[in-house]
N, C-alpha and C positions, 0 to 999 in steps of 0.2 A: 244434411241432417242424418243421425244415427237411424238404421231402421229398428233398431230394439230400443230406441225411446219412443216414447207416446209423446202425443202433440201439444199434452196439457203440460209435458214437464219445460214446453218454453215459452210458458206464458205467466211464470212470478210478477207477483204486484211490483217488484223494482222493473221489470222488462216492459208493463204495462206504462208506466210513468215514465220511461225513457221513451215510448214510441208518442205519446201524447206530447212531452216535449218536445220530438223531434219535430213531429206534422204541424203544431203550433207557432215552431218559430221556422218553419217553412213555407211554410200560408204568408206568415207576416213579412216574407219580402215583397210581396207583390202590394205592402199596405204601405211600406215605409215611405213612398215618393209622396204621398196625398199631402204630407206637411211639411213637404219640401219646397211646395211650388212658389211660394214666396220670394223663398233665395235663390231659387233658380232663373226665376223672373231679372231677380237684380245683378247678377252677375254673369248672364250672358246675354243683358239686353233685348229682351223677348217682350213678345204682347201675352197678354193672359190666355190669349185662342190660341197662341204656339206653345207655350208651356203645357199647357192641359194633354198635349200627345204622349207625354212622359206616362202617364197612370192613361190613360188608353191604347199604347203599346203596349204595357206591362200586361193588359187585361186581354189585347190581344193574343200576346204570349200565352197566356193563362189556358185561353180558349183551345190554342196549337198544342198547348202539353196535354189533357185532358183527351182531345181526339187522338193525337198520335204514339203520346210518349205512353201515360198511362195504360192502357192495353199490353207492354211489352211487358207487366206483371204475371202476364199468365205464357207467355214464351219463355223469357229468360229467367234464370236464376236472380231470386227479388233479391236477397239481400246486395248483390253484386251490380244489379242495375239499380238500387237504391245509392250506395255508394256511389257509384258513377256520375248518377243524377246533382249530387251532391257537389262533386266535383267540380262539374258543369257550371252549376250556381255561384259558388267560390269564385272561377275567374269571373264569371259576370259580372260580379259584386263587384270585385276587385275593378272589374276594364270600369264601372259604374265609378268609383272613387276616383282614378286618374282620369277620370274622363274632361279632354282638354277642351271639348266643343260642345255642342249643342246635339249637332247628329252624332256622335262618337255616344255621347251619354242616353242619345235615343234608341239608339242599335244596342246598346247592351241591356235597355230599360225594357226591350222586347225579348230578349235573352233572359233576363232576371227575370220573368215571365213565364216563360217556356220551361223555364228546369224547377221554377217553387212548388210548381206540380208534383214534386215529389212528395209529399204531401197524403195525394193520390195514389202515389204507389202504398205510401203505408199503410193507410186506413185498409184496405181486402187483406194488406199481408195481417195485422192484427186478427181480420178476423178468421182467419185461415188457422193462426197459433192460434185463438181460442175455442175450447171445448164449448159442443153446440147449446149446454144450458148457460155459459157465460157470455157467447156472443152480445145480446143488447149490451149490457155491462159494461162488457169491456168496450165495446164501439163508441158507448156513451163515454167514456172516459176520453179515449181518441180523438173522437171530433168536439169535446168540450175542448180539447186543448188545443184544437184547430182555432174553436170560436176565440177563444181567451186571445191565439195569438192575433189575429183580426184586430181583436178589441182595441189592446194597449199598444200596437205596432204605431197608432197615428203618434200616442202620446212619448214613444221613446224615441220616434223621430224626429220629433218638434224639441223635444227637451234639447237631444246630442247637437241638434243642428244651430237651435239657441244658441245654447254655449260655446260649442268648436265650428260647427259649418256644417253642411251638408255631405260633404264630403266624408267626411268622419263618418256619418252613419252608412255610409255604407264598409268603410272598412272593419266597422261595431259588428254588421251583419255578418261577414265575413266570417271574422273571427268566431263567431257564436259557430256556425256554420263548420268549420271546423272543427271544433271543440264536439260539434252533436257528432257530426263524422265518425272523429275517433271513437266514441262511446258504441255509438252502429257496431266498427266493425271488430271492438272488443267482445260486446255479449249479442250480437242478434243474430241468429238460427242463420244455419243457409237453407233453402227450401226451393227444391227443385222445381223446375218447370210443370205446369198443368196440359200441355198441350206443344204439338209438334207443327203445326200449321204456320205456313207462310206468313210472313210480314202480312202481305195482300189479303191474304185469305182470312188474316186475323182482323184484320180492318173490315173485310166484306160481310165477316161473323157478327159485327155487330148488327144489322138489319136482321139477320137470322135469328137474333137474341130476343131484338123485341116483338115478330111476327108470334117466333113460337110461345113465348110466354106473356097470359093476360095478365098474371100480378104485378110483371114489371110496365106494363102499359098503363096500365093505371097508379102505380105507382109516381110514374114519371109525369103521369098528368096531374094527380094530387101536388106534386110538387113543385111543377111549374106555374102551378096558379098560386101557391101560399107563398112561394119566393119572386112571385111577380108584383105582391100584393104588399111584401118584406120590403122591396125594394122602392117601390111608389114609395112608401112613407118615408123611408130615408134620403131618397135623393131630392124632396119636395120638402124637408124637415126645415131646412135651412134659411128658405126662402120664407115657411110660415114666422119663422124668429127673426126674418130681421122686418116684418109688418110691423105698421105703428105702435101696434096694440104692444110688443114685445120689444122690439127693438135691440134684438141680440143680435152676437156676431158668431162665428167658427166655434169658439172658444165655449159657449154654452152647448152645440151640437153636440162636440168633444166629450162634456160633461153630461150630458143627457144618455151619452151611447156606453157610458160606463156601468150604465143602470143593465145593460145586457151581462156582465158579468153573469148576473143570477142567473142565466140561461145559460151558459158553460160549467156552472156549478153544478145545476140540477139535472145535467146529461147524465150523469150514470145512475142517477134515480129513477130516472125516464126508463132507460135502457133496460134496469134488471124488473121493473116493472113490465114491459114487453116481454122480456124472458118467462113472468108468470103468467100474464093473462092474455098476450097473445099483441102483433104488434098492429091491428085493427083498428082495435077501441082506442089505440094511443092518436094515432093519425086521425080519426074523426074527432075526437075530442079537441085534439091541436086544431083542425080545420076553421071546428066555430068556436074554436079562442080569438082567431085570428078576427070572426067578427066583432066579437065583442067585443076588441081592440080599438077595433076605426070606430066602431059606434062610440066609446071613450073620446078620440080624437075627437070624432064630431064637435063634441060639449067641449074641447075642453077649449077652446079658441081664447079665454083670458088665464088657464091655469096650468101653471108648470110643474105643481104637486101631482094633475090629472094625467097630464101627457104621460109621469114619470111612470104612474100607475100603468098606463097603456103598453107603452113600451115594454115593461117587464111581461105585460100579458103576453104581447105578439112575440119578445125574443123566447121565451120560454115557450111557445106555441110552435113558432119554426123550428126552432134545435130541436122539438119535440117528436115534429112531423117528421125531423131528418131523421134521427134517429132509427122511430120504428122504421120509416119505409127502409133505409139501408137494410135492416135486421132482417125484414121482409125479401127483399129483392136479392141477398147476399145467398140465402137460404136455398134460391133457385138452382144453381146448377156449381157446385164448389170448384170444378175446373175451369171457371170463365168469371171468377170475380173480379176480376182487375177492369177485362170488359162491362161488365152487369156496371159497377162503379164508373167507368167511361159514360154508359148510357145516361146512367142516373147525374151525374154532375152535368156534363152537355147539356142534357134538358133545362138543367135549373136554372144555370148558367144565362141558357137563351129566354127563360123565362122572365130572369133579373132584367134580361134587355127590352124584352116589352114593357114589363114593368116602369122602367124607369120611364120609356117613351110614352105611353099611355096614362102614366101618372103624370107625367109632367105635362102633355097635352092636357089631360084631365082640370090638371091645378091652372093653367093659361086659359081656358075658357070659362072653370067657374071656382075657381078662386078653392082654398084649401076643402070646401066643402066638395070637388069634383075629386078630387085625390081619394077623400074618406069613400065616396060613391064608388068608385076603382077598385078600392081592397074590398068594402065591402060585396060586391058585385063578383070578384075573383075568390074569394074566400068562402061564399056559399057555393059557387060551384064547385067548388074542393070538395066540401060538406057534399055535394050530390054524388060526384063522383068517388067519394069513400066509400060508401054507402053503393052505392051500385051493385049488381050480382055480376059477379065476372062469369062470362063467356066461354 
């Protein structure tokens, strides 16, 4: 980067939209196997408890880029290790399409894992190029196109793999993958390192990040309760639709989780909103959306109009929650955001994993009524802990 340009001049609405597309269809390798498992099942002879390691290695990749990869934002030069990352992901994808075995397609499904994180790298570089009255904004912009690519990632993997195979999707991704690449390293800023610290010492930085500052503590515990709370409902959703009362299959989930759009849409309304009044009031208001959500599910046990209403409330409550708190926690110390973003995704990350265990122990003992009790139960603690006076 030029030092006689200002920061703002590389942050145009085309450089915004290309960084939202990139982290969007970044995110969404790590989403593409989940509607794969079908064909994956049928063509290399597997039981459904073997297959299911495919999107639990991905996710443990997810977890390994996040802790180790992500943090090298604030060491090395990002756009260069964004690149790189990219790179990384490309063979993965690639070894994922020839992939002639079972393990062969495991080992790289942990590999497409580890590098979708890039992702990660982009979101602190965005908000680095953004001028500090744009930051929510443009963040919200960012991680709407993270959410978006989440969304439709199941439905362009089932559609390609319908029609061509499985296979094909992943050389689909690939090729996107490239194509975002070139774009990177046509127009995106180089921006120098924030920090001279060891690999080690940058890793050990992180406990030092969250000791010394209370907004990111509490941030990261707001957030691990309203993405523990996110995740009970969806990974329990399934199971509520195929009960008598309902009698669905995958195919309705699919179409229920489309209703989250409106929550990647309304990200940068969130965001410039936090830019005006502050990004507090967003994260408690998101909190007890989130209850008002499950207490919807409660009722809605015969209606699918109700759930749809719910839904919208809780995806629009969590993109919400993300938002401010990123805009909040980013704000803390501008040479350690790649780490500040390590900390905060980690937590939520491991948050989603309780969630999912406690909700679905929840929904096994007392039936979807223990799930709703879960969010709601986790989602006023959110509510308490917003609300709290930091220390």
């Amino acid at each position: 980067m030029q030092t006689n340009h200002s920061q703002s001049d590389f942050v145009s609405p085309a450089l915004v939209r290309l960084l939202a597309i990139a982290a969007g269809a970044g995110v969404a390798n790590s989403y593409y196997n989940q509607a794969l498992l079908a064909h994956l099942t049928a063509d290399f002879a597997l039981t459904a408890g073997t297959v299911t390691l495919v999107p639990v290695l991905t996710q443990i990749g997810n977890a390994l880029g996040v802790l180790f990869l992500a943090p090298l934002g604030d060491r090395i030069e990002r756009k260069s290790l964004i690149l790189f990352t990219i790179g990384a992901l490309v063979i993965a994808l690639i070894g994922a399409a020839l992939a002639s075995s079972f393990i062969w397609l495991a080992i790289a499904s942990l590999a497409i894992g580890l590098f979708a994180t890039v992702a990660q790298q982009i979101v602190p570089l965005a908000v680095h190029l953004a001028p500090p009255t744009e930051r929510g904004r443009i963040l919200g912009k960012v991680t709407g196109g993270i959410l978006f690519g989440i969304l439709i990632a199941r439905t362009i993997s089932g559609t390609i793999s319908d029609l061509w195979g499985w296979s094909f999707v992943f050389w689909f991704a690939a090729a996107i993958m490239i194509v975002i690449g070139g774009a990177l390293a046509m127009w995106l800023p180089k921006v120098p390192p924030t920090t001279t610290l060891t690999y080690p010492r940058l890793l050990g930085s992180l406990w030092t990040l969250v000791k010394t500052h209370s907004v990111l503590r509490r941030a990261v515990a707001v957030q691990f309760l309203i993405f523990a709370a996110f995740i009970a409902f969806w990974s329990n959703l399934a199971l509520l639709l195929a009960e008598p009362r309902y009698q669905l299959g995958g195919t309705a989930v699919g179409v229920l989780a489309l209703v989250g759009v409106a929550g990647a849409l309304a990200a940068p309304i969130v965001g410039g909103f936090a830019d005006r009044r502050g990004p507090a009031a967003v994260i408690s208001v998101s909190a007890t959306s989130v209850i008002l959500a499950f207490i919807i599910f409660a009722f809605s046990r015969q209606s699918i109009p109700s759930l749809m209403v719910g839904i919208l409330i809780l995806d629009l409550a969590v993109q919400s929650s993300q938002v401010a708190s990123q805009a909040r926690v980013y704000a803390l110390d501008p040479a350690a955001r790649s780490r500040l973003n390590t900390v905060f995704m980690a937590t939520m990350l491991l948050g989603g994993a309780v969630g999912a265990g406690i909700g679905g122990a929840a929904y096994a003992l007392w039936g979807w009524a223990g799930t709703c009790g879960f969010g709601v139960a986790s989602a006023f603690l959110a509510v308490i802990v917003s609300r709290k006076r930091l220390s």
